[in-house]
Backbone bond lengths (Angstrom), bond angles and torsions (degrees), N, CA, C in turn:
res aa  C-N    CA-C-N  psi(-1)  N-CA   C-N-CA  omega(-1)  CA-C   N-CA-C  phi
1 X - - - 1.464 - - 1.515 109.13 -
2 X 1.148 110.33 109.11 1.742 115.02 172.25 2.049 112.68 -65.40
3 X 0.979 105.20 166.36 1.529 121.45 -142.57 2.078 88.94 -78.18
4 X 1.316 118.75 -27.16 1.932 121.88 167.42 1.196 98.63 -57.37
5 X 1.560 117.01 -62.04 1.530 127.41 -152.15 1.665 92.19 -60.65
6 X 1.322 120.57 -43.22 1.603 118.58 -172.24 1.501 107.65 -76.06
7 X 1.167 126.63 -7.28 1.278 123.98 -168.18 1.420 104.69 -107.05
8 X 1.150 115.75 -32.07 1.940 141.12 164.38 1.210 93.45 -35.36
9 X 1.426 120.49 -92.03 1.455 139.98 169.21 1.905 119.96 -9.74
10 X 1.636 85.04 -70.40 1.350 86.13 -179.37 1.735 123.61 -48.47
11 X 1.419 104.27 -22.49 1.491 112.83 -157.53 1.726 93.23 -82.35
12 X 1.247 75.68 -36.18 2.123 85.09 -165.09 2.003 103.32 -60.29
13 X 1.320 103.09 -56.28 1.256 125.65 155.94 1.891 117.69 -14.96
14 X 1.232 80.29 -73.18 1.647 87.19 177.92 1.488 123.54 -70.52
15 X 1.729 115.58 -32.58 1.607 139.89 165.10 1.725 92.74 -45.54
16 X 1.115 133.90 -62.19 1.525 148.37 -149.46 1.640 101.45 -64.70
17 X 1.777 101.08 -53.34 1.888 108.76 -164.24 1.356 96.19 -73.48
18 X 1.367 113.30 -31.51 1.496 98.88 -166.02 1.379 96.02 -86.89
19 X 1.072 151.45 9.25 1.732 128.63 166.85 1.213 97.36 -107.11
20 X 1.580 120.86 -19.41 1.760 115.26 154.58 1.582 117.36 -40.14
21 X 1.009 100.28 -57.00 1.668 120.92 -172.63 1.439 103.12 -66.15
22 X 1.125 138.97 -59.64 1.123 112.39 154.38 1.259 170.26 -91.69
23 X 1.674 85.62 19.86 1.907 98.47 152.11 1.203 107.87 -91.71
24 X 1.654 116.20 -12.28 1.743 95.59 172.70 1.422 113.28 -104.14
25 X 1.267 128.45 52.59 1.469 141.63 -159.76 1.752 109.72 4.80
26 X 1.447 110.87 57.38 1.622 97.07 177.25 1.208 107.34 -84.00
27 X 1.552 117.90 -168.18 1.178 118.24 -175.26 1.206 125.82 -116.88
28 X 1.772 103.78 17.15 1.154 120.28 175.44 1.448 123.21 -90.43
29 X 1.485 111.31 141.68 1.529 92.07 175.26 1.446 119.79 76.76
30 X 1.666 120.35 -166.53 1.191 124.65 155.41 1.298 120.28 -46.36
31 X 1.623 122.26 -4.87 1.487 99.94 178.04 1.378 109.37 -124.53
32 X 1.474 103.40 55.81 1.886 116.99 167.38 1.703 101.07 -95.60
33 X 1.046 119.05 -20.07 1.638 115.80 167.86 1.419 146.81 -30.42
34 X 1.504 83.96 -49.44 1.575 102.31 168.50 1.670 125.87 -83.51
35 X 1.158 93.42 -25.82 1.984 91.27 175.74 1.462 103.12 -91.85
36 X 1.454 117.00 -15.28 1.392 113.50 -168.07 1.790 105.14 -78.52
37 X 1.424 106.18 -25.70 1.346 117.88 -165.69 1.588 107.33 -77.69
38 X 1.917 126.41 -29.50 1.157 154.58 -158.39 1.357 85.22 -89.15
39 X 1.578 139.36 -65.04 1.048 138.11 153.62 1.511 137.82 -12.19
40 X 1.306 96.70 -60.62 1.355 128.20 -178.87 1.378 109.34 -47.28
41 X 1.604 99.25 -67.44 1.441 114.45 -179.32 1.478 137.82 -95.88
42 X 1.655 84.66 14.50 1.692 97.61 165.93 1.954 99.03 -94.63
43 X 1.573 117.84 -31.43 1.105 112.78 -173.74 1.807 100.80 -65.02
44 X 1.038 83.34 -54.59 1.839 96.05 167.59 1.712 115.11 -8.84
45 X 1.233 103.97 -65.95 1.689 127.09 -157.38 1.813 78.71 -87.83
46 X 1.158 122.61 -37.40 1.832 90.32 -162.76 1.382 90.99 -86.68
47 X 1.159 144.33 6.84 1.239 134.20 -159.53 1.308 90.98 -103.50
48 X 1.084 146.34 -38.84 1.657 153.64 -121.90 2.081 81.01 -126.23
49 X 1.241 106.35 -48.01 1.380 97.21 179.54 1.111 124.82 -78.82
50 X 1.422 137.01 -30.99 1.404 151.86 135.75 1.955 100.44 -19.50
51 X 1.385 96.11 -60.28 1.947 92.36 -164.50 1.595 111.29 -60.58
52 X 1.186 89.37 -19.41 1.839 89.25 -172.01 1.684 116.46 -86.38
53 X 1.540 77.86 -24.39 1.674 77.05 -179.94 1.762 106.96 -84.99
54 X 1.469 122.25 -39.74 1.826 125.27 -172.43 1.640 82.23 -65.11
55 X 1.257 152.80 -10.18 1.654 122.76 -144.79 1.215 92.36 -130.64
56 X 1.411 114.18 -22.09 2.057 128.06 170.26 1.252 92.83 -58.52
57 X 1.488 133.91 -57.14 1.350 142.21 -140.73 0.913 101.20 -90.81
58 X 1.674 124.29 -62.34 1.757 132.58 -163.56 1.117 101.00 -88.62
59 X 1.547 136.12 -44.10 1.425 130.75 -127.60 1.341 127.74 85.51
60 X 1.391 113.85 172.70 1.574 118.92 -157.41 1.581 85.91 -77.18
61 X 1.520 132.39 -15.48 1.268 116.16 179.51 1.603 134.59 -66.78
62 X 1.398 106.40 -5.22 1.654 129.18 -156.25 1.744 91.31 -70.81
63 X 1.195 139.96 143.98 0.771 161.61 -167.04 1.522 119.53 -86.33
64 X 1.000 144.92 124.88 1.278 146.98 -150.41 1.786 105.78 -76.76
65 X 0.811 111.05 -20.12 1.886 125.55 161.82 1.478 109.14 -51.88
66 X 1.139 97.36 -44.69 1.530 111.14 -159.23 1.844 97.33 -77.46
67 X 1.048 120.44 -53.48 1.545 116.03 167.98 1.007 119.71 -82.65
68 X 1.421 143.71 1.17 1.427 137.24 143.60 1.394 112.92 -67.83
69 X 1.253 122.32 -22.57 1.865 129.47 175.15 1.649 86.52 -87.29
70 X 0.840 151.82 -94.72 1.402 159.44 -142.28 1.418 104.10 -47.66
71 X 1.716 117.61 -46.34 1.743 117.78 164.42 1.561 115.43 -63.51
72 X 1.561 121.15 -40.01 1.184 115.37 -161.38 0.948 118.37 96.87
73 X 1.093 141.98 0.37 1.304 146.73 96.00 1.427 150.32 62.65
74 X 1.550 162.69 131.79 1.141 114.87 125.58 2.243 104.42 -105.95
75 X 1.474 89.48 179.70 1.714 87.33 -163.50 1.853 98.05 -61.49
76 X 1.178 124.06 -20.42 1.227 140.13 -166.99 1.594 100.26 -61.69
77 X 1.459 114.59 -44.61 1.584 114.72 -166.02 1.568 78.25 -79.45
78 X 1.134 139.34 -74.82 1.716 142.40 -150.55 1.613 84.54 -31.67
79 X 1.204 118.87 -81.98 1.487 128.82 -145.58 1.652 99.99 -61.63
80 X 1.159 129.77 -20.57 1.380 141.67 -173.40 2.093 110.42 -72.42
81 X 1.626 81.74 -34.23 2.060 95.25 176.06 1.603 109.37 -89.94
82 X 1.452 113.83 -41.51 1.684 144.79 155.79 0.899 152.00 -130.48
83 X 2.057 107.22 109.35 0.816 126.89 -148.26 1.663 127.88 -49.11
84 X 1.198 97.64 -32.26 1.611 126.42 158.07 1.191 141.64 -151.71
85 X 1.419 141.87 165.60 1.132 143.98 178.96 1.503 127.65 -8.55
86 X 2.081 92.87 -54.20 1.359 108.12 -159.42 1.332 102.72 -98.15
87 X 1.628 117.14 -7.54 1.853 99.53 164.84 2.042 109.06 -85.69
88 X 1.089 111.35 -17.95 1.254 115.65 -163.10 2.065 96.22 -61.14
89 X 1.739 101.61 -49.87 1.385 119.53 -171.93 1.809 94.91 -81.16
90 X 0.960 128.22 -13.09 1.648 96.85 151.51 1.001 122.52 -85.66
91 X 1.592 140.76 -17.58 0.969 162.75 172.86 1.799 100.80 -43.67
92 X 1.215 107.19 -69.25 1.126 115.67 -151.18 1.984 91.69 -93.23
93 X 1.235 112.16 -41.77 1.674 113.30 164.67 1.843 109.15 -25.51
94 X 1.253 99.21 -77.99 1.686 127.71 -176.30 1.276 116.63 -49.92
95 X 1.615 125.35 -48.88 1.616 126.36 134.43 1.485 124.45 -28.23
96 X 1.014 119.62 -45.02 1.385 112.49 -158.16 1.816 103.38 -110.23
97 X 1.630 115.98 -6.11 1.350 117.14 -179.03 1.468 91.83 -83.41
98 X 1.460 119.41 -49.58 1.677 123.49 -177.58 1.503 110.95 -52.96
99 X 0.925 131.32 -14.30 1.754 136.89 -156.63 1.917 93.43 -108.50
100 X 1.115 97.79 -39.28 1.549 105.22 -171.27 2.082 100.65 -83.84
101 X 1.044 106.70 -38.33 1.624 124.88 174.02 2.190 93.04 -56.77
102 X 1.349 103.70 -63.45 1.543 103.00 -168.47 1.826 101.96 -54.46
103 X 1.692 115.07 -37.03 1.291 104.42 -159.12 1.703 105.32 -84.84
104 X 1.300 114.73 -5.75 1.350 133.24 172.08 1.890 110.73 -60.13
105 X 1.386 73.71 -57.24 1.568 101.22 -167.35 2.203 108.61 -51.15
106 X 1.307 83.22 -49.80 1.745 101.81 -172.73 1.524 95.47 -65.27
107 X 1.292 119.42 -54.30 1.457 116.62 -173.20 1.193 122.14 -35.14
108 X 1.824 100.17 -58.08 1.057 109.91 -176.54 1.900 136.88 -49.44
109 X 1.637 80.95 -43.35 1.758 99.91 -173.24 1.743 113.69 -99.31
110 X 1.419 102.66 21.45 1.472 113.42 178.16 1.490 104.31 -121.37
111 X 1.184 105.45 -46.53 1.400 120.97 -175.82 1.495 115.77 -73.20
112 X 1.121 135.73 110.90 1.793 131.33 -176.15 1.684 106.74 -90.93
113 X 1.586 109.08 -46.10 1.550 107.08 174.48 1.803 109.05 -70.58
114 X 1.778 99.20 128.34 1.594 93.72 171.81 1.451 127.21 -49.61
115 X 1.210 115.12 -56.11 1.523 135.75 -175.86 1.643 96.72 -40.27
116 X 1.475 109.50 -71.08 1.748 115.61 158.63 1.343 127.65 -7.41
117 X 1.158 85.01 -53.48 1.875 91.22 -160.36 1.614 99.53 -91.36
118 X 1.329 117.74 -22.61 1.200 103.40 -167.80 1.678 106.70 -88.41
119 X 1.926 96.29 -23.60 2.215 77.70 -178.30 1.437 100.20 -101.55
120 X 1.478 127.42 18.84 1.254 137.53 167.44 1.717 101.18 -74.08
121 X 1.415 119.30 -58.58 1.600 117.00 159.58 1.414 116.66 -37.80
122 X 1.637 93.66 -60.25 1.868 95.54 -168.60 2.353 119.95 -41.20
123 X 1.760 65.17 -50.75 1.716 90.37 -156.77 2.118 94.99 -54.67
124 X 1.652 115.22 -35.30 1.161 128.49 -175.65 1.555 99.53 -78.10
125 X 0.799 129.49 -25.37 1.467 114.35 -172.61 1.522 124.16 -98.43
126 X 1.176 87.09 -24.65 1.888 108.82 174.83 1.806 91.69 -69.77
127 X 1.211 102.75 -58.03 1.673 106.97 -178.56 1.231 130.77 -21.83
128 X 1.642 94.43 -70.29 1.257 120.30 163.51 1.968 123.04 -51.10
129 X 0.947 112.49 -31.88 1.791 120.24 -178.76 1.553 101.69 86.55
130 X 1.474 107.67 8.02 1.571 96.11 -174.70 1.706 132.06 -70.70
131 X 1.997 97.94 -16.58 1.462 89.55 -161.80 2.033 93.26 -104.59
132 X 1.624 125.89 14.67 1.478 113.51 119.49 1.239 142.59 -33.03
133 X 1.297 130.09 -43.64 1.309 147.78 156.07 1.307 141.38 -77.18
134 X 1.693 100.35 28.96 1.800 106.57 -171.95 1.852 89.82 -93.93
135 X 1.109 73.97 146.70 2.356 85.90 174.53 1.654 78.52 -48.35
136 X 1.409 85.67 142.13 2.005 97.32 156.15 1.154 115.92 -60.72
137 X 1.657 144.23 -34.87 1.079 131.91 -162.04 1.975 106.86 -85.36
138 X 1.278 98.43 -21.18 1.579 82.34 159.68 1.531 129.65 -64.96
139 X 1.643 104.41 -29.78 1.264 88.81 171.53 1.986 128.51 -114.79
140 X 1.303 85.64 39.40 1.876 105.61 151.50 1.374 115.69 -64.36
141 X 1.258 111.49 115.60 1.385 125.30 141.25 1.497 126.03 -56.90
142 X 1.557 137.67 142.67 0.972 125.08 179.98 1.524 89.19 -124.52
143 X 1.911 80.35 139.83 1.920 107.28 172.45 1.351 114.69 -63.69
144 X 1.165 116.20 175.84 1.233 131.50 -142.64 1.816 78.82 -88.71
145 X 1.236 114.87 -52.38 2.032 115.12 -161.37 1.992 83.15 -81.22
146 X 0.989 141.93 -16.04 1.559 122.41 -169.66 1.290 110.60 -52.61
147 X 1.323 125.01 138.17 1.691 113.08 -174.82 0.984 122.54 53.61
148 X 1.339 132.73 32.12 1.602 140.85 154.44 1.391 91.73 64.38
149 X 1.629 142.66 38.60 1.201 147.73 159.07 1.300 120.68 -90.00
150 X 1.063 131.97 124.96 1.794 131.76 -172.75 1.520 107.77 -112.59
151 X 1.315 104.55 158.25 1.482 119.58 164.08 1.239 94.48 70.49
152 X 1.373 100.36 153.59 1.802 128.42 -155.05 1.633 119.04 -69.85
153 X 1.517 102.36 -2.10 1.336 98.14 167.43 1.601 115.82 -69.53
154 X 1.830 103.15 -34.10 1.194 103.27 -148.89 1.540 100.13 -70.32
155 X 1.811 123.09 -24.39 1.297 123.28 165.27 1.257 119.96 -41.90
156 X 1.382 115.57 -39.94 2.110 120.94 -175.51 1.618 100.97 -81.23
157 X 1.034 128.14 6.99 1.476 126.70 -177.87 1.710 115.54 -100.53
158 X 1.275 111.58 118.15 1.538 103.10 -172.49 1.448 107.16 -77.07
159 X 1.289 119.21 144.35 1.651 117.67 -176.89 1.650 120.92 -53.63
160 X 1.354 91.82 -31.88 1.510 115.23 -168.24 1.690 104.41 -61.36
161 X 1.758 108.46 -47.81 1.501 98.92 177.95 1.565 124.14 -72.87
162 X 1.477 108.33 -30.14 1.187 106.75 176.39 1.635 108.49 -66.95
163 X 1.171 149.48 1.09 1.291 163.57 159.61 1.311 107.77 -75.86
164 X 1.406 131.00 -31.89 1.213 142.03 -163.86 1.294 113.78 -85.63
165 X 1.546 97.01 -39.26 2.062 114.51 -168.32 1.331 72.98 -90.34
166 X 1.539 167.46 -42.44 1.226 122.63 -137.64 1.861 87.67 -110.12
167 X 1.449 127.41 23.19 0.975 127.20 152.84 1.592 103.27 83.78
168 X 1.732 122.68 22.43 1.267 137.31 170.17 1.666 115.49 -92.60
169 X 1.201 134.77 122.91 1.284 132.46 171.80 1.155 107.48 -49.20
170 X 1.120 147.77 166.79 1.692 143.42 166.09 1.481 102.49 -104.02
171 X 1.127 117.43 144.45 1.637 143.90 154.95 1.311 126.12 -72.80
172 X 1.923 93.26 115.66 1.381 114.62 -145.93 1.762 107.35 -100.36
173 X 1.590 101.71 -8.97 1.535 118.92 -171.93 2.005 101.84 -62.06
174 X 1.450 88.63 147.29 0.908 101.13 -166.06 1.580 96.25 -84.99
175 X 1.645 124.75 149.80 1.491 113.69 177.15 1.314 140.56 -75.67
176 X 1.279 113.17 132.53 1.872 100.92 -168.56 1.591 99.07 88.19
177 X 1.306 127.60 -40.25 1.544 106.30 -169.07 1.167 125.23 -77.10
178 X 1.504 134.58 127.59 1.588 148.94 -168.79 1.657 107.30 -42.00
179 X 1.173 124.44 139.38 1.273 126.03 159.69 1.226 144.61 -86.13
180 X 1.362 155.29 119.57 1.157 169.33 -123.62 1.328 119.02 -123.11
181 X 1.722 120.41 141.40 1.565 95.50 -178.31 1.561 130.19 -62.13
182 X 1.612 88.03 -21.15 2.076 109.88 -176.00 1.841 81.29 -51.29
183 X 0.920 106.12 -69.39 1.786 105.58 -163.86 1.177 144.03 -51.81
184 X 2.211 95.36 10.58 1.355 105.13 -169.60 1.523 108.75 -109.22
185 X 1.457 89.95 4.64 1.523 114.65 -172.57 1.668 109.37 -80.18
186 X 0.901 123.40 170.38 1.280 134.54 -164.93 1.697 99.93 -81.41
187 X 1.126 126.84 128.57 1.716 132.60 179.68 0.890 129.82 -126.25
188 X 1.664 143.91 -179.60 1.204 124.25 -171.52 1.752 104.97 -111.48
189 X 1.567 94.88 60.81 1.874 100.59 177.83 1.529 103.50 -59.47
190 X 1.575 117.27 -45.72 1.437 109.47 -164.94 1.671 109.07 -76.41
191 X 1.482 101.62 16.41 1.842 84.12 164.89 1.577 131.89 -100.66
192 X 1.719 84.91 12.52 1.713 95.18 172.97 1.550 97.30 -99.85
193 X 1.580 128.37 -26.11 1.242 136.38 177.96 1.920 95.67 -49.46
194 X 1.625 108.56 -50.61 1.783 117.59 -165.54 2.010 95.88 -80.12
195 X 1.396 127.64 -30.52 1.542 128.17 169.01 1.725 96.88 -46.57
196 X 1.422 105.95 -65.59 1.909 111.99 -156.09 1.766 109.27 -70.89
197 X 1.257 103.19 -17.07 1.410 97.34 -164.52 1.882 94.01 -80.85
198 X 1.330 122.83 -44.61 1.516 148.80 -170.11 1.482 108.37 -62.76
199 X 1.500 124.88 -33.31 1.357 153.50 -171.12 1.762 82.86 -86.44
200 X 1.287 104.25 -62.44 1.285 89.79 -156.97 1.639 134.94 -91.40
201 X 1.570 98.02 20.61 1.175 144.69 -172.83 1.876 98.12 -94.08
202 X 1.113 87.49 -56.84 2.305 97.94 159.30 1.106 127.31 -44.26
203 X 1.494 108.64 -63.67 1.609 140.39 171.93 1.297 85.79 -37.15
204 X 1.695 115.17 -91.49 1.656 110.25 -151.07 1.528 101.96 -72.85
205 X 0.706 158.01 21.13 1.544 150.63 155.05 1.290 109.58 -77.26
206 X 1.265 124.68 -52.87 1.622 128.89 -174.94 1.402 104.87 -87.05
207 X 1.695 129.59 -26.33 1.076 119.67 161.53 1.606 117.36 -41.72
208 X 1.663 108.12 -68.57 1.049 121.33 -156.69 1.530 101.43 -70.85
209 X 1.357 135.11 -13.61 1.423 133.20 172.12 1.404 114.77 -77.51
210 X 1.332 109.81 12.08 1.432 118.58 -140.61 1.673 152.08 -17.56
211 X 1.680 79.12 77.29 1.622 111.28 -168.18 1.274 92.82 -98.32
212 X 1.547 140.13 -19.05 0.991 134.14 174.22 1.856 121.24 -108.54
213 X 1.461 92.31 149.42 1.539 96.14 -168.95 1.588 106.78 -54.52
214 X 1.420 139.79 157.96 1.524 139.47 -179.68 1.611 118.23 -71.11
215 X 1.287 112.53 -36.45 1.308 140.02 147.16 1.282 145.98 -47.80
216 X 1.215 109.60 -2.20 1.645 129.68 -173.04 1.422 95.21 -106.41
217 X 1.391 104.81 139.37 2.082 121.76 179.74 1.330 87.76 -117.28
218 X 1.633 92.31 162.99 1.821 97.11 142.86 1.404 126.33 -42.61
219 X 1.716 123.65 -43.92 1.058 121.31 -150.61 1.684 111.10 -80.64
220 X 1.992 113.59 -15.37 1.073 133.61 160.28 1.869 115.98 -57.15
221 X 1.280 103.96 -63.52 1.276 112.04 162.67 1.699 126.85 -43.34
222 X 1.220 113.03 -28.99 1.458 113.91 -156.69 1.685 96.67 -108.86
223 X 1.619 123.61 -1.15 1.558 150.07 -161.63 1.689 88.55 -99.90
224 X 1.218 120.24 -68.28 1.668 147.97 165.29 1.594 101.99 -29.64
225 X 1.272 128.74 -47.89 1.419 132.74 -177.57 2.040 119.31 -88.28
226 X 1.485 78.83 -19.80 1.797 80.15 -162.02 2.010 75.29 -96.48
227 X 0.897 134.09 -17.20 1.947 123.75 178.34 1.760 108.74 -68.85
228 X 1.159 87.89 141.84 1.663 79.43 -173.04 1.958 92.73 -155.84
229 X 1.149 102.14 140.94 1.548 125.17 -159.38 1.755 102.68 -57.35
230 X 1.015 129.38 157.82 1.518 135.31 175.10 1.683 102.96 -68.83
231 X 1.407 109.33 121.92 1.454 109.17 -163.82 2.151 107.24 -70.76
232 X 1.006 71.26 146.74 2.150 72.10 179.58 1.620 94.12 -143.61
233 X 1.834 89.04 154.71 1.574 104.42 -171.10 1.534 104.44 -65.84
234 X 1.209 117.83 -46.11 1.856 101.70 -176.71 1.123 92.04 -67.73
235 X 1.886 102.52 151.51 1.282 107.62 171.19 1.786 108.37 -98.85
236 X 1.331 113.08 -10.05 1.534 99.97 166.61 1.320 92.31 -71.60
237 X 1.453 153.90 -52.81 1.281 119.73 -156.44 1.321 116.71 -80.72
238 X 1.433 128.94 2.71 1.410 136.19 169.45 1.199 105.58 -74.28
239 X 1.833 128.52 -44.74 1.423 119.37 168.36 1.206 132.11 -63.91
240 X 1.567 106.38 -44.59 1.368 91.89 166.85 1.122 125.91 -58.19
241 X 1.634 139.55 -40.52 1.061 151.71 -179.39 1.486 110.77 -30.60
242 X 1.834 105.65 -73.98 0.855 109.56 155.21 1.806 148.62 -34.70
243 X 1.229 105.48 -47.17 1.194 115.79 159.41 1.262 116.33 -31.60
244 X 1.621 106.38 -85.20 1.407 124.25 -177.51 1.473 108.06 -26.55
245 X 1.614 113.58 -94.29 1.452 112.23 176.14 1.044 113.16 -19.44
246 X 1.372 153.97 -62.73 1.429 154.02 -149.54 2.003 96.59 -76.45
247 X 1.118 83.59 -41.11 2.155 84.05 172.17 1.276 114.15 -57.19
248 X 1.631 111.52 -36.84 1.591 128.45 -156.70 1.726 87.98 -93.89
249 X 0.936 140.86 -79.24 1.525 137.42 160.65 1.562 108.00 -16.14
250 X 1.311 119.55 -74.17 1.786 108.33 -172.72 1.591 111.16 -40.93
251 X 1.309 114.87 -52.25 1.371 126.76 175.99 1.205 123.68 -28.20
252 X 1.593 87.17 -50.46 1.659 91.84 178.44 1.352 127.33 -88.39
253 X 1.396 101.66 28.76 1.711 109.47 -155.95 1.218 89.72 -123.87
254 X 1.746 137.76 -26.03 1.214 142.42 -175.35 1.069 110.95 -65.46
255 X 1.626 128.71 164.20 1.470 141.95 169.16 1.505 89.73 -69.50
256 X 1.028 117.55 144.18 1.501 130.59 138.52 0.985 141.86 -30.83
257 X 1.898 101.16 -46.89 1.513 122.02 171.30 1.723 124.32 -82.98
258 X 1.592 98.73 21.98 1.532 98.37 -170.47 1.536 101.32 -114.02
C-alpha cells in the first residue's frame, strides 16, 4: 500500500467513527452535541425555575447572582441563555402574564355567577404566585394629568387599558433597563394587551351585577393578585396567612349593597 492509499483509508476511517459517534450520542468528536444539548436544556429549566422563585420573593430587582446560586449554577451559564437581566425578566414576565391570562380565561367560561368567577381567578392566581411576577408596568396606575386625561377617574384607569382601547400593545420593558438586540425582536407584549382585556371582561360582569364595588379597575384587581402575605416558616401558617388577606381584600372589593 503506497503512502495516498494509507491516507485514503485513514480519512474514510475517521468519516465512519464519527457518524458512529453520533448515532451513539458519545461525546467524542462531532458527537458531543447531543448530551451537550440535554445539558443545555436541563440548565435551561433550572434557570427559568430558580428566576421565578428569587423574583417571587425579591422582585424583578434580585440580582442575577442570586438565581445563578438558587439554580446551581454558575452566573456564566445564566448570562450564556440571557444575554442580560432585562431579557431573562421578560422571559419569565410573559410566562407568567400567559398563565394568569389561561386562569382568567377558565374562570370566566366555567364560572356563570360574576362574583364567582372573579374570586375563582383571584383565589387561583394568588395560589399559583403568578400575579408577583406581572411586568410592573401592568400594574401602573395612571395620574390624573397622564395622557392629557383629567379628573379622578383617569387615576382608577390602568395605563395599560387605555393602550389597549386605542388598539396599542402595551410596553412590557422594564424601566431604566438597557436594551438588547434579542429585544428588538418581535415579543409577546400583546399578551398582557389579551391578560387586561379577559380581566376586564370579570371586572364588568360583577360590576354590572353589582357585586362589585363601581370603583374597582383592572388595575385594582391585578394590585389584589401581585400582594402576597409576609412569608413565615410554617407553611400552614403561610396558607392560612395567605388565605385570610385574600378574604380581607375580596371584601373590600364587594359592593356594599350586596
Amino acid at each position: 500500500m503506497n503512502m495516498s492509499d494509507f491516507h485514503g483509508s485513514a480519512t474514510a476511517l475517521s468519516v465512519e467513527n464519527n457518524a458512529r459517534g453520533i448515532a451513539g450520542g458519545t461525546t467524542h468528536g462531532v458527537g458531543r452535541s447531543t448530551p451537550l444539548r440535554v445539558d443545555a436544556q436541563r440548565n435551561l429549566e433550572h434557570v427559568l425555575r430558580a428566576a421565578r422563585e428569587v423574583f417571587g420573593e425579591l422582585g424583578y430587582g434580585a440580582p442575577m447572582e442570586d438565581v445563578a446560586r438558587r439554580a446551581r449554577v454558575g452566573v456564566g451559564t445564566v448570562y450564556r441563555r440571557f444575554p442580560s437581566k432585562d431579557v431573562l425578566v421578560r422571559r419569565i414576565a410573559e410566562e407568567e402574564t400567559a398563565r394568569l391570562t389561561e386562569q382568567a380565561r377558565t374562570a370566566l367560561g366555567q364560572e356563570e355567577e360574576p362574583w364567582q368567577a372573579l374570586s375563582r381567578f383571584l383565589r387561583t392566581s394568588v395560589a399559583s404566585g403568578a400575579g408577583r411576577l406581572l411586568p410592573p408596568q401592568v400594574l401602573r396606575v395612571g395620574s390624573a394629568s397622564e395622557d392629557g386625561v383629567e379628573g379622578a377617574e383617569a387615576a382608577r384607569v390602568p395605563h395599560q387599558r387605555q393602550a389597549v382601547a386605542a388598539g396599542v400593545a402595551p410596553d412590557l420593558r422594564v424601566v431604566g433597563a438597557p436594551r438588547t438586540p434579542i429585544e428588538d425582536e418581535p415579543s409577546d407584549d400583546a399578551g398582557a394587551g389579551a391578560l387586561l382585556e379577559v380581566v376586564g371582561r370579570l371586572v364588568d360582569r360583577a360590576r354590572e351585577a353589582g357585586e362589585l364595588r363601581t370603583d374597582v379597575t383592572v388595575a385594582d384587581v391585578l394590585l389584589v393578585i401581585a400582594t402576597a402575605a409576609p412569608a413565615l416558616p410554617d407553611p400552614a401558617q403561610q396558607a392560612a396567612a395567605s388565605t385570610r388577606l385574600l378574604d380581607i381584600l375580596l371584601e373590600g372589593l364587594r359592593s356594599r349593597t350586596v
